[in-house]
C-alpha positions in Angstrom: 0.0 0.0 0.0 1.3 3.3 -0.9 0.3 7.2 -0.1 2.5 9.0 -2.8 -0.1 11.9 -2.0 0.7 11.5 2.0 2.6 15.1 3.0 -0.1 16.5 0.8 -2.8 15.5 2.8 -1.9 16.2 6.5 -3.9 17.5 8.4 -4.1 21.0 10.8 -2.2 19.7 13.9 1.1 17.5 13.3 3.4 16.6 16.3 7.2 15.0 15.1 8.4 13.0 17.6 11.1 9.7 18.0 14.6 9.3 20.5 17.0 12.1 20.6 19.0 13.2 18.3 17.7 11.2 15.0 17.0 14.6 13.0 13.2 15.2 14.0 14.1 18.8 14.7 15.3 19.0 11.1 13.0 17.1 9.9 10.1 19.2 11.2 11.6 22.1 9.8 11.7 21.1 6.5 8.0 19.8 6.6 6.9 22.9 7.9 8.7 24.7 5.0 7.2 22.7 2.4 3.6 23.2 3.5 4.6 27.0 3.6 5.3 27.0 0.4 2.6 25.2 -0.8 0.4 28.1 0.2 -0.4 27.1 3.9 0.3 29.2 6.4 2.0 27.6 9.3 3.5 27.9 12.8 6.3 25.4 14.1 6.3 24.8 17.6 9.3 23.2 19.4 8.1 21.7 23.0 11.4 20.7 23.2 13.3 21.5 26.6 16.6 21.8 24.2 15.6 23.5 21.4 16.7 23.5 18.3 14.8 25.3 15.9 16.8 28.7 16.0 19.5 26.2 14.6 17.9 24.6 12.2 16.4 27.6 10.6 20.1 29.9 12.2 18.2 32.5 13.0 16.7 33.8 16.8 14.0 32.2 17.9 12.3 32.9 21.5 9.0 32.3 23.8 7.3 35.2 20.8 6.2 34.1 17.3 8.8 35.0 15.1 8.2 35.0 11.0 10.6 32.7 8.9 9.6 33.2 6.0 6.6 34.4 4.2 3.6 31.8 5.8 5.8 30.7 8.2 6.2 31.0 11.6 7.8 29.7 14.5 7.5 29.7 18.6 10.2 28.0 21.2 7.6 27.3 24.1 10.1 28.5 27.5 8.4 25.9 30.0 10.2 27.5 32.7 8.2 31.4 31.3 5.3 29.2 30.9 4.7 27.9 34.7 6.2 31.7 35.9 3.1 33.0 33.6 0.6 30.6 34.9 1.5 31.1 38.7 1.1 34.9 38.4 -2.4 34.2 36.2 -3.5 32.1 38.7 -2.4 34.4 41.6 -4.2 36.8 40.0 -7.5 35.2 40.0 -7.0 34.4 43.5 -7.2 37.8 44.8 -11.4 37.5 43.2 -11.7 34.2 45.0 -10.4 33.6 48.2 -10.6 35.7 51.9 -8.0 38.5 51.9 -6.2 36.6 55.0 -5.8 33.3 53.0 -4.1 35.3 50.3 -0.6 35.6 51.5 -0.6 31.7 52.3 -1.7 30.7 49.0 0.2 33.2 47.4 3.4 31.1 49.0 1.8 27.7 48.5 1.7 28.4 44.2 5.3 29.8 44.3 6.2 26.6 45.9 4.2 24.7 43.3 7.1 26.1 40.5 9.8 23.6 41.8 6.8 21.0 42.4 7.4 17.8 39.9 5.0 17.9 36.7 4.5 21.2 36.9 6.8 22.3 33.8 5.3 19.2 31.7 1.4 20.6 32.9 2.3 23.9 32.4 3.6 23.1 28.9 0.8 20.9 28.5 -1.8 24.1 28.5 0.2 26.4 26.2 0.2 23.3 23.7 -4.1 23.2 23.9 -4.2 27.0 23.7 -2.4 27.0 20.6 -4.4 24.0 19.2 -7.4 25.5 20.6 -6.6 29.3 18.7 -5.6 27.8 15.5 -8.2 28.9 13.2 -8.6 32.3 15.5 -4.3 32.9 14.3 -5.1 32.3 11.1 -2.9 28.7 10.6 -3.8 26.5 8.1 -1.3 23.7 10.1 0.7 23.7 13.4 3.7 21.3 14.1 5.3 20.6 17.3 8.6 19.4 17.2 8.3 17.4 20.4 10.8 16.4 23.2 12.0 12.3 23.0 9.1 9.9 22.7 8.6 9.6 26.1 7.6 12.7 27.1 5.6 13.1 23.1 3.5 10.2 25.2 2.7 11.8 28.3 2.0 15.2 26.3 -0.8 13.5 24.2 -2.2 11.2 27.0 -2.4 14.1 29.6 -5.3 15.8 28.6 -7.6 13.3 29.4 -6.5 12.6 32.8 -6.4 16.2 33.9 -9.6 16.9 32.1 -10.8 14.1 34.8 -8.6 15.7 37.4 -10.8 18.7 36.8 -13.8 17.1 36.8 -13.3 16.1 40.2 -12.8 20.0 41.5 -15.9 20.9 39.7 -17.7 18.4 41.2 -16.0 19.4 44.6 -17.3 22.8 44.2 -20.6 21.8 43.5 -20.7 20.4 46.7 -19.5 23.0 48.5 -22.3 25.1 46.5 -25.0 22.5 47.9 -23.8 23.2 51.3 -23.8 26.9 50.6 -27.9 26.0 49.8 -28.0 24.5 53.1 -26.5 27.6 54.9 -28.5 30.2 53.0 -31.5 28.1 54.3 -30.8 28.1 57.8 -29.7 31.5 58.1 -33.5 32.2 57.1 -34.2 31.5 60.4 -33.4 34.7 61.3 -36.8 36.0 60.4 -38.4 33.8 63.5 -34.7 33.7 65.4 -33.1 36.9 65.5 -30.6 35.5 67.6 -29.4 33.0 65.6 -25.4 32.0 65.1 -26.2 32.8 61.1 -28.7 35.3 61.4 -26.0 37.9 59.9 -24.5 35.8 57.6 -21.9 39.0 56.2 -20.5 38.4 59.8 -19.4 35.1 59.4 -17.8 35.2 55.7 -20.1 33.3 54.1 -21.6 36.1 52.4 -20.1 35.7 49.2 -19.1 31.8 49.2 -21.9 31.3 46.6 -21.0 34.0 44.2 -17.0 33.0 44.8 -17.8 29.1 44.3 -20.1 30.3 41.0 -16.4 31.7 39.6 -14.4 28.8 40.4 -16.5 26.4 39.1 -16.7 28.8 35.9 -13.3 29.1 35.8 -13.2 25.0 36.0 -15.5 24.3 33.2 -13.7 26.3 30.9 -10.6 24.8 31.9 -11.9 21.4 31.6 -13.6 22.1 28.1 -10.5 22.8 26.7 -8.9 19.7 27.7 -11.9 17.6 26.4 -12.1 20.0 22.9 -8.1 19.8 22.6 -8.3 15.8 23.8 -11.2 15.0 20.9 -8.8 17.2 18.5 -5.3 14.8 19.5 -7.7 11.1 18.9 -9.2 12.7 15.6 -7.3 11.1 12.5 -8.9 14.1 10.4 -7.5 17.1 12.8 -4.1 15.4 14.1 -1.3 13.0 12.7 1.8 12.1 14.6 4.8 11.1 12.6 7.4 9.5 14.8 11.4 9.8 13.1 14.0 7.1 13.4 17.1 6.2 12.5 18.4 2.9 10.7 19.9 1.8 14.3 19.1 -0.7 17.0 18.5 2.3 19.8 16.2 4.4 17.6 14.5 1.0 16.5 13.5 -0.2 19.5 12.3 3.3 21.2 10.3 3.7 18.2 8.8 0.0 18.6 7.8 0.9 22.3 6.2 4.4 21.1 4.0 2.8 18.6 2.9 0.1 20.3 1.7 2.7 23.1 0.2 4.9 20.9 -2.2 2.0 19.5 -3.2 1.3 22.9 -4.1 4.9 23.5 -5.9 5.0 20.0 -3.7 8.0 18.8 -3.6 8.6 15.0 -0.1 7.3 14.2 0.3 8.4 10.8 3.6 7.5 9.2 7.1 7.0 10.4 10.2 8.4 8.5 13.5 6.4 8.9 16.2 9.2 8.7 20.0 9.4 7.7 19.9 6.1 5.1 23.6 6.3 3.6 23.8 6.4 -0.4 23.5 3.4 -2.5 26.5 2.5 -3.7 29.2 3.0 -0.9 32.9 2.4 -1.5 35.3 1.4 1.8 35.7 -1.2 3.7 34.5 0.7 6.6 31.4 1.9 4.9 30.6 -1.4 3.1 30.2 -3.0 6.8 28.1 0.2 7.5 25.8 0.0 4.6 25.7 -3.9 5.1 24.6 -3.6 9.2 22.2 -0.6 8.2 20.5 -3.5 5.4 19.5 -5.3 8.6 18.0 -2.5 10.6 15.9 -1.7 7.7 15.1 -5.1 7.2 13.8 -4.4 10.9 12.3 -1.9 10.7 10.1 -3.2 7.5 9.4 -6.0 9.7 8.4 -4.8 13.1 6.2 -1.5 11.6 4.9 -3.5 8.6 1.1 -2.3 8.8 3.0 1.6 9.7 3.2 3.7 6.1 6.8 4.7 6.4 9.4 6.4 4.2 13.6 6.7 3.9 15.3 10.0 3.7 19.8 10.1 2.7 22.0 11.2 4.7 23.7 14.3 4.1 27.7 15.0 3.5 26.7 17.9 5.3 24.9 19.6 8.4 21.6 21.0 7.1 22.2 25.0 8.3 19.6 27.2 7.9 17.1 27.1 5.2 19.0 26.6 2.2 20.3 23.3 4.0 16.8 22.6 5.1 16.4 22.8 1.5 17.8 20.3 0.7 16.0 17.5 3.0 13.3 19.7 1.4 13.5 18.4 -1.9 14.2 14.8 -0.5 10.7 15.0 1.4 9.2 16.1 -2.2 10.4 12.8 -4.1 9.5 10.5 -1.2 6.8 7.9 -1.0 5.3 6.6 2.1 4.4 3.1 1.7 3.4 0.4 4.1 5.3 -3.2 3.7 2.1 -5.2 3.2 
């Protein structure tokens, strides 16, 4: 089975993921330069701790959009900026919600949250739905996400639906608390026949505003959760998301990439094609490079093997470092003349 047609075809959200260092970074870059130029208008997105992109394209790129070239655009997601921006948000909101005297605690418990483990990968996690979630608001036609080592790609795409339950736990938490609130409005009626009652002034006691305060956190909650859910059914979708996972023609890469497939079938995540990277040139002369050539016949052997069902495609190795977009070019044109084809 073959998809000649297959680059042509992808659809609005693409993450490019595999092990380190097997070229996805380049990869992605080149991909997102070729739907540019096809008359798409896309942004490029590396979620990657380490990035690369500035590299790959040589030119600054930050936590702002910055333009590429004409279509193009291109983000470095600062994870560290990203939970910094979220505590302060959050904080923010706070000061609407809560009694001025728990302020000051809270306000220390979230800085504390920073250096709290998951926090980066959660805050990360919501910049990643917004921009899913704004797509067609920015204008992009596509938006690829050159993703951290397969690893943390899994966590990324499977995280949404366990926070969006995570969420639906507070909300229904709050609700609670609103019930009670019911309960409380109700006995401190009984000031009419009790004057004296503990809740006949209920502004005395704080609880004056718990129902109004409860109505914003449980708003606040529900749109929370409703992006995880949109941006979750968006990630499962075949028609709104592909994942192409990169590899290399070695035992290392092989293996990770065996692992990351197998998981994402389990999770029902659109796998859409795998591209095996850095194939040496047919015919090789040296001794050293024959017994290359000769152990890289057996890895792909492998790899036609083990992701059989998987449409997959082979892209050279270079003599050279791709740098900047005229070397992107070049893995360019190679991306142009390939054919993704699955071995049975």
């Amino acid at each position: 089975m073959a998809a000649p047609d297959f680059l042509a075809q992808l659809p609005p959200i693409v993450f490019i993921g595999g092990k380190g260092g097997v070229g996805k970074t380049s990869v992605a870059s080149a991909l997102a330069l070729k739907l540019a130029r096809s008359g798409k208008r896309v942004l490029i997105v590396s979620t990657d701790p380490a990035h690369s992109l500035s590299d790959a394209f040589d030119i600054a790129i930050g936590g702002q959009t910055t333009t590429v070239e004409s279509r193009l655009d291109a983000l470095e997601i600062d994870p560290d900026q990203q939970v910094k921006d979220h505590i302060e948000s959050v904080l923010a909101s706070m000061k609407d919600l809560v009694k001025p005297t728990l302020y000051p605690q809270i306000e220390k418990q979230m800085k504390l949250t920073a250096q709290s483990p998951g926090t980066q990968e959660a805050a990360l996690l919501e910049s990643i739905a917004k921009l899913i979630d704004q797509r067609t608001l920015k204008g992009y036609d596509h938006i690829l996400f050159d993703t951290a080592p397969t690893g943390h790609t899994l966590r990324l795409l499977i995280l949404p639906e366990a926070m969006s339950a995570w969420t639906q736990g507070l909300l229904q938490h709050s609700e609670k608390a609103q019930q009670l609130q019911g309960v409380v409005d109700h006995l401190a009626s009984a000031r009419q026949t009790a004057p004296q009652h503990p809740l006949g002034e209920p502004k005395q006691h704080g609880v004056a505003n718990l129902s109004n305060r409860n109505a914003k956190i449980a708003e606040r909650l529900r749109e929370r959760q409703q992006l995880f859910q949109r941006v979750r059914s968006a990630i499962k979708n075949a028609a709104e998301t592909a994942i192409i996972l990169v590899l290399t023609p070695e035992k290392l890469p092989i293996l990770e990439t065996e692992r990351a497939v197998q998981q994402l079938h389990e999770h029902k995540l659109p796998l859409a094609a795998l591209i095996v990277n850095r194939n040496l040139p047919d015919p090789v002369e040296g001794e050293f490079l024959l017994q290359r050539k000769h152990q890289e016949g057996i890895y792909q052997q492998q790899i036609e093997q083990r992701f059989s069902q998987e449409l997959k495609t082979y892209l050279p190795l270079f003599p050279t470092d791709l740098d900047g977009v005229t070397g992107l070019e070049q893995l360019l044109q190679a991306l142009k003349d390939c054919t993704f084809q699955a071995s049975v």
